[in-house]
N, C-alpha and C positions, 0 to 999 in steps of 0.2 A: 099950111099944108104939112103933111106927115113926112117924116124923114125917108129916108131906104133904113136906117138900122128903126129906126121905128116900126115899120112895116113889116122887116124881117122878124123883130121880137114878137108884134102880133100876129105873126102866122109860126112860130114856133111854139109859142101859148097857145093857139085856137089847138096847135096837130097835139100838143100834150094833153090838154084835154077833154078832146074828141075820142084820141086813142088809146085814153088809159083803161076802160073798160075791156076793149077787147085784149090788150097785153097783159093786162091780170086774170084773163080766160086762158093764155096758152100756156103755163105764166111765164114772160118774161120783162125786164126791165129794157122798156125803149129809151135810149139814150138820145134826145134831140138838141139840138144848137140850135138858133140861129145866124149862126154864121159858119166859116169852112173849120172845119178841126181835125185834127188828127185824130184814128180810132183809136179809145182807149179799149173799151169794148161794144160788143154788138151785140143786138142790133143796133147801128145807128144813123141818125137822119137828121144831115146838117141841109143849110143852103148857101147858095156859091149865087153873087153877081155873075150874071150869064151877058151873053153877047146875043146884041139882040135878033128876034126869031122874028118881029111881025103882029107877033101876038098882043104884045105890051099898045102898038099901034090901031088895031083892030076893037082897041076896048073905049077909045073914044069916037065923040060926037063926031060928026060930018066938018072935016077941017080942024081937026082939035085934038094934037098928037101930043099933047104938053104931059107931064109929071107922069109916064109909062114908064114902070123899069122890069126888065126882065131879067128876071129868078130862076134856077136851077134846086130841085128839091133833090138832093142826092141820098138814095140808101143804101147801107152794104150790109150783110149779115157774114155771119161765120159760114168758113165751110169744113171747119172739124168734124160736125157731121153733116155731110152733103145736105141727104135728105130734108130733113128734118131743117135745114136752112134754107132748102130750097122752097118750099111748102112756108115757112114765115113769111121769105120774100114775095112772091105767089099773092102771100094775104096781105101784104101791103101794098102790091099793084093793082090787085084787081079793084072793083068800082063798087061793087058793095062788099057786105061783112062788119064785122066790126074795129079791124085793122088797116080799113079801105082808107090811103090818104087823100084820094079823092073825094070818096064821100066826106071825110074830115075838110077839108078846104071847101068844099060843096055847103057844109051847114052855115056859113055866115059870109059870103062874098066881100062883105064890107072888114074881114078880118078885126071885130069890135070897134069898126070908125076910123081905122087907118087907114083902108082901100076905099075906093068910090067902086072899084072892081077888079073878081082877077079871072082870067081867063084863061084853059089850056085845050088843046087840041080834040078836037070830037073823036069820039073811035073809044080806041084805045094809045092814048098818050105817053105812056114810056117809053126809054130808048130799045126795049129789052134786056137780054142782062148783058152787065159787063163786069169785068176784073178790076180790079183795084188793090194794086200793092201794100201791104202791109206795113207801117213804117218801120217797124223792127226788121224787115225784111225776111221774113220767117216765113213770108209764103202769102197769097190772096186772099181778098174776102171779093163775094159775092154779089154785084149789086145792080143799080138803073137808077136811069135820072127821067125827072118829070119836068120838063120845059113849062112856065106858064109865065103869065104877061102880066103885072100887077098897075092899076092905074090907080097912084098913091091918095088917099083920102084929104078935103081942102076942108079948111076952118072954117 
């Protein structure tokens, strides 16, 4: 069975490069982690063990809640220039494009054989935006998280 930091790496790998094409269209350098980091710069998009939603449950068989962990995919961009980071942010929530990390997490469910599956909320899934302090404490960045429910890949 696939680890949580395995799992984490192949869905940091899949969102690199699914969305390297569209970030070399706007151009900018997406900074992704696999795990939580402090911003060094933005855009960027870690992910954070989450507290479970349901989701990670909902992705297995009938009686079969084993190896679900649920993921938190968080983005923040700059708001040096609002606009102009708002409209980034925008193209990393919405569901297509080529910045979409939905569509990104959409092209390989199996995250390269680490997932059996990941699941996130029908609709529209983000929190909407939110603030996130700067660690130098020099002011916000801009951002939203994507809840989804990963059911870790078995040998």
């Amino acid at each position: 069975m696939a680890t949580i930091a395995q799992v984490m790496d192949a869905m940091a790998a899949q969102l690199e490069n699914e969305l390297s094409t569209g970030a070399a269209a706007w151009p900018v350098t997406l900074h992704i982690e696999p795990r939580a980091f402090s911003v060094a710069e933005t855009p960027a998009i870690d992910m954070l063990l989450a507290n479970p939603t349901g989701l990670e449950a909902g992705l297995a068989g009938f009686n079969e809640l084993y190896g679900g962990i649920p993921i938190t995919i968080r983005v923040r961009v700059s708001t040096a220039d609002l606009y102009t980071g708002e409209d980034l942010l925008l193209a990393l929530m919405d569901d297509e494009g080529d910045l979409s990390i939905v569509k990104a997490l959409d092209s390989d469910h199996s995250l390269g054989g680490f997932a059996q599956d990941i699941k996130w909320n029908d609709g529209f899934p983000w929190s909407g935006y939110t603030d996130f302090s700067d660690v130098n404490g020099d002011g916000f960045f801009l951002g939203s998280l994507l809840q989804i429910g990963v059911l870790k890949g078995q040998s």
